[in-house]
N, C-alpha and C positions, 0 to 999 in steps of 0.2 A: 504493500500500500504506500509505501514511502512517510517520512518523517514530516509533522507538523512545527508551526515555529511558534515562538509569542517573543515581544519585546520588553522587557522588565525594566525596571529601573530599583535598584535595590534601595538604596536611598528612600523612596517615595513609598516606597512595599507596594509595586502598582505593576501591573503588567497589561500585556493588552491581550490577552486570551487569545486561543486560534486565530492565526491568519491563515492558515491553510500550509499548502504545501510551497518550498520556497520559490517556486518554479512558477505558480501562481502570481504571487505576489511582487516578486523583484522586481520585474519592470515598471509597474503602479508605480505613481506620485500620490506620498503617503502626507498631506498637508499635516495632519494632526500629529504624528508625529515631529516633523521638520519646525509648528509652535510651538510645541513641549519641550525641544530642545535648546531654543531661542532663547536668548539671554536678553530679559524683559530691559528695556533702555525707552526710558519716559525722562523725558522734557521736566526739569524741576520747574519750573517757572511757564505759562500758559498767559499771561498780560501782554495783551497785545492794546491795539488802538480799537479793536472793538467793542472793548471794556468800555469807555466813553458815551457810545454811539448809545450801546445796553442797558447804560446807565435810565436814561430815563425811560426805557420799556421795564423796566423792573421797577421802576417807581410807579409807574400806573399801574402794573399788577396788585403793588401792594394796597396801593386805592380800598381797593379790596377788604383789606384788613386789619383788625385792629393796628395801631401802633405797637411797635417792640421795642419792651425795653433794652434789646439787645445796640440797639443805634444808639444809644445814651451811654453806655459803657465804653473803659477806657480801653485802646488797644490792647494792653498788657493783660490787661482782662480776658479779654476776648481768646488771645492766645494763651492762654492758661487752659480756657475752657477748650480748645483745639486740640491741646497736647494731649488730655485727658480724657479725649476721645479718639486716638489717634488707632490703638488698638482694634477698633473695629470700624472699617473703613464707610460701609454704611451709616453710620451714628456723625463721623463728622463729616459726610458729605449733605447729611439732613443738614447739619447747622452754618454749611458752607455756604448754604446757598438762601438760606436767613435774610442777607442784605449785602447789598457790593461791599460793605468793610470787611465781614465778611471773608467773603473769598478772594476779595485781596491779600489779607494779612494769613491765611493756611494757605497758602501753594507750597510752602516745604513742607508742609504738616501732611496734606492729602499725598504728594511725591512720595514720603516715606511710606505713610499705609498702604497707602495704595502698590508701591514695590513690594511691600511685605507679602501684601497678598498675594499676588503673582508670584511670588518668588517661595509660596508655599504648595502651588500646585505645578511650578514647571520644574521639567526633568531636566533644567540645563546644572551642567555642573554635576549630576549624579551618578553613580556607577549604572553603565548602561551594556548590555549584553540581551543579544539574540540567540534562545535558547531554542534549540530544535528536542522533540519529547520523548527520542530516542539516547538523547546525551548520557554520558555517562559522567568524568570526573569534571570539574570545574573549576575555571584560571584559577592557579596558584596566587591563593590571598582575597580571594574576592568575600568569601566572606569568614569576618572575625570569628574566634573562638566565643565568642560572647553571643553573635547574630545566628552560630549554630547551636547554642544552647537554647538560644530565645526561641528560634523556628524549631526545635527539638530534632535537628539531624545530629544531634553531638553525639547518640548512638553508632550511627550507619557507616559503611566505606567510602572513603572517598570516590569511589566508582559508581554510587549510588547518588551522588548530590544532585547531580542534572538531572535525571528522570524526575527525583522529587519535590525539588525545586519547582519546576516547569510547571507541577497541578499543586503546587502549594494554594492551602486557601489564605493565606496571612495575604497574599498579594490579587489585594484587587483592580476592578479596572478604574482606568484614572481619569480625574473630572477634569475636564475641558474650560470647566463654569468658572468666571470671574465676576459678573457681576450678575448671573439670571437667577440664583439661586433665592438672594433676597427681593430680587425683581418680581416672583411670583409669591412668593411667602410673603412676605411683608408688606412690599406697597400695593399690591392689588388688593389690600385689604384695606388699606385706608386710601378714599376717593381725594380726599385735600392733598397728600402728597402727591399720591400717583400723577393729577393732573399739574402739580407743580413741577415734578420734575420731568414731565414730559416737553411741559413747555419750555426747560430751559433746556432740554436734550438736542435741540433742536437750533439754540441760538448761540456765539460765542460768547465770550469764551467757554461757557459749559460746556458744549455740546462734546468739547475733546474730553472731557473727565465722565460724564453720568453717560453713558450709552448701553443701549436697548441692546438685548442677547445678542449674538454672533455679529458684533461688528465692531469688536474691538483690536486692535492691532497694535501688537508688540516692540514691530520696530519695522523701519522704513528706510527704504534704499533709496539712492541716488542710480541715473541710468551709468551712470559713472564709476558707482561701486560696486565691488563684488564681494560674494558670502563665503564664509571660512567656516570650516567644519576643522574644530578643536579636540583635541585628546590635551588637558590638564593634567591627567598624570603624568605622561611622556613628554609632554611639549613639545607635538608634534601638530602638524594643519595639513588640512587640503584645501585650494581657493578655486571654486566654481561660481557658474551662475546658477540660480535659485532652484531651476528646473531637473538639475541632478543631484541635487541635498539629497533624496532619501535613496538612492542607488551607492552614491559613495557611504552613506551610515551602513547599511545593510551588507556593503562586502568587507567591512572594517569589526563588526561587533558577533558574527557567525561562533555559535560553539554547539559542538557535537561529536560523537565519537563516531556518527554513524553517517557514511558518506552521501545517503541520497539526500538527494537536493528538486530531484526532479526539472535538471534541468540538463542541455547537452554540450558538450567539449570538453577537450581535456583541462580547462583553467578550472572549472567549477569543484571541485577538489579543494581548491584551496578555500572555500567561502566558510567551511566548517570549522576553521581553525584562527578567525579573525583576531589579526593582530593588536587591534583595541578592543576584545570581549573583556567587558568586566571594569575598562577601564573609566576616568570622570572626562565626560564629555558634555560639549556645548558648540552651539554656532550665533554666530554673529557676524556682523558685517568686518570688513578688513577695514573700514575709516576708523572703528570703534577698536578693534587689538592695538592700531598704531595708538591710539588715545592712552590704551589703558597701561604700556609699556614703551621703558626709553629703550631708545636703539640699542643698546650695551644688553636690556634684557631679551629683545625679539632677535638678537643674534645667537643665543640659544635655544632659539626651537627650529626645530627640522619639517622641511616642505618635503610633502610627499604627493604634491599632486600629480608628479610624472610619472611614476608607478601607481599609481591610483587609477589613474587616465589609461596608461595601458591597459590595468586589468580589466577595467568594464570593456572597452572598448575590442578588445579579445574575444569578453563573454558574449556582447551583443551582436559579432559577427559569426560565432557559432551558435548560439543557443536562439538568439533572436531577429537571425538574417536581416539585420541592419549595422548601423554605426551611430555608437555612442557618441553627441555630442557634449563635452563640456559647456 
């Protein structure tokens, strides 16, 4: 019958249950993975010259409503009560959006919650491996002596870890959700915010912060720039364009002891033995690695996009009578 895969992310105890056989899958553009790996990169600051313009459409809104005593308090105030809501990103976006002082004075306050959140349900950064449910032992070190007492293989053979790994229940499937979860719980229950924050979902400056399910976006390219798929532990890259992210993940995180792959030529062999299984992986754009490291640091990591590039480009002339482009 051939071997089944799933993508895990140890880190997150999340995996993505069957995708099938890898023969199936490989060529697909897997979006949801390719955000889950994305290294969330939000704008701390959102004041633009529209602020101004909104100004006075938020004041006839308020028309509407009592006065707040929130407009009489001092700054200092106000950001006290921002920090103290910072924790739960829903709670100060309710009070952001109170009155323009407001949400001028929390753009680092919302920045940081709002990263936090994100940065609680994506896999960038995580130990990440493609487990096929035939596997047997698994990369040397992937998981602590402490993480096999917790999942209880501190019993079993090292020969046994990847089968049970693979249908472990501790690892479920991983939410995608950043902001729909309270979007339906919460304010579909109260008709005053829902239509408050609908209306400003729709106007600047809000409209980049409160957005309605699936149309949030993590990070943005220039036609200029290109995406880096990252190994943190090795300090190693490959730099493509967007369209090959989940082909280059997928021949890099491969682990299995058992060769079928369900797919055809001799390179496909090697997709079982992926040189990054297991390890902490992320992508992001190449303007943002040169940001986050000085030259003296980014001349210790290794490109590996040229044997990267051959191998698909290999696979997809035997197995998928075409040509890979990067």
């Amino acid at each position: 019958m051939g071997q089944y895969w799933t993508i895990m992310s140890i880190d997150n105890s999340e995996a993505t249950g069957h995708l099938g056989k890898l023969g199936e899958f490989f060529w697909m553009p897997d979006n949801s993975l390719v955000s889950c790996l994305t290294t969330p990169v939000i704008p701390s600051s959102y004041k633009t010259a529209a602020i101004a313009s909104f100004g006075g459409k938020s004041q006839n809104l308020q028309k509407n409503y009592p006065p707040s005593i929130l407009l009489s308090l001092p700054h200092e105030l106000l950001l006290v009560i921002a920090e103290e809501l910072s924790e739960d990103y829903l709670d100060l976006i309710c009070f952001s959006v109170t009155c323009i002082d407001a949400w001028e004075l929390t753009g680092q306050c919302r920045y940081q919650s709002l990263s936090q959140k994100i940065k609680s349900k994506s896999w960038a950064g995580s130990r990440i491996i493609l487990l096929g449910d035939y596997a047997g032992a698994l990369p040397k070190g992937l998981l602590t002596d402490a993480e096999k007492k917790e999942l209880r293989l501190d019993g079993y053979a090292d020969h046994e870890f990847g089968s049970l790994l693979y249908a472990h229940p501790a690892f479920r499937m991983p939410s995608f959700k950043i902001l729909n979860d309270f979007y339906y719980d919460e304010i579909a229950q109260d008709d005053d915010l829902f239509h408050e924050l609908q209306y400003f979902a729709h106007r600047e400056p809000f409209s980049r912060w409160i957005m309605l399910p699936g149309n949030f976006k993590l990070t943005r390219s220039s036609s200029k720039d290109r995406w880096m798929i990252r190994n943190l532990t090795k300090q190693e890259y490959a730099i493509t364009r967007r369209r090959s992210l989940t082909q280059i993940v997928y021949s890099l995180i491969g682990c299995s002891d058992d060769p079928s792959v369900s797919m055809q030529g001799e390179r496909c062999s090697v997709l079982i033995n992926g040189p990054w299984a297991g390890d902490r992986i992320d992508i992001t754009l190449v303007s943002i690695h040169r940001k986050e490291h000085t030259p003296e640091e980014r001349s210790s990591w290794k490109d590996i996009t040229i044997s990267v590039k051959e191998l698909l480009e290999a696979l997809a002339a035997e197995d998928n009578d075409g040509v890979f482009k990067f």
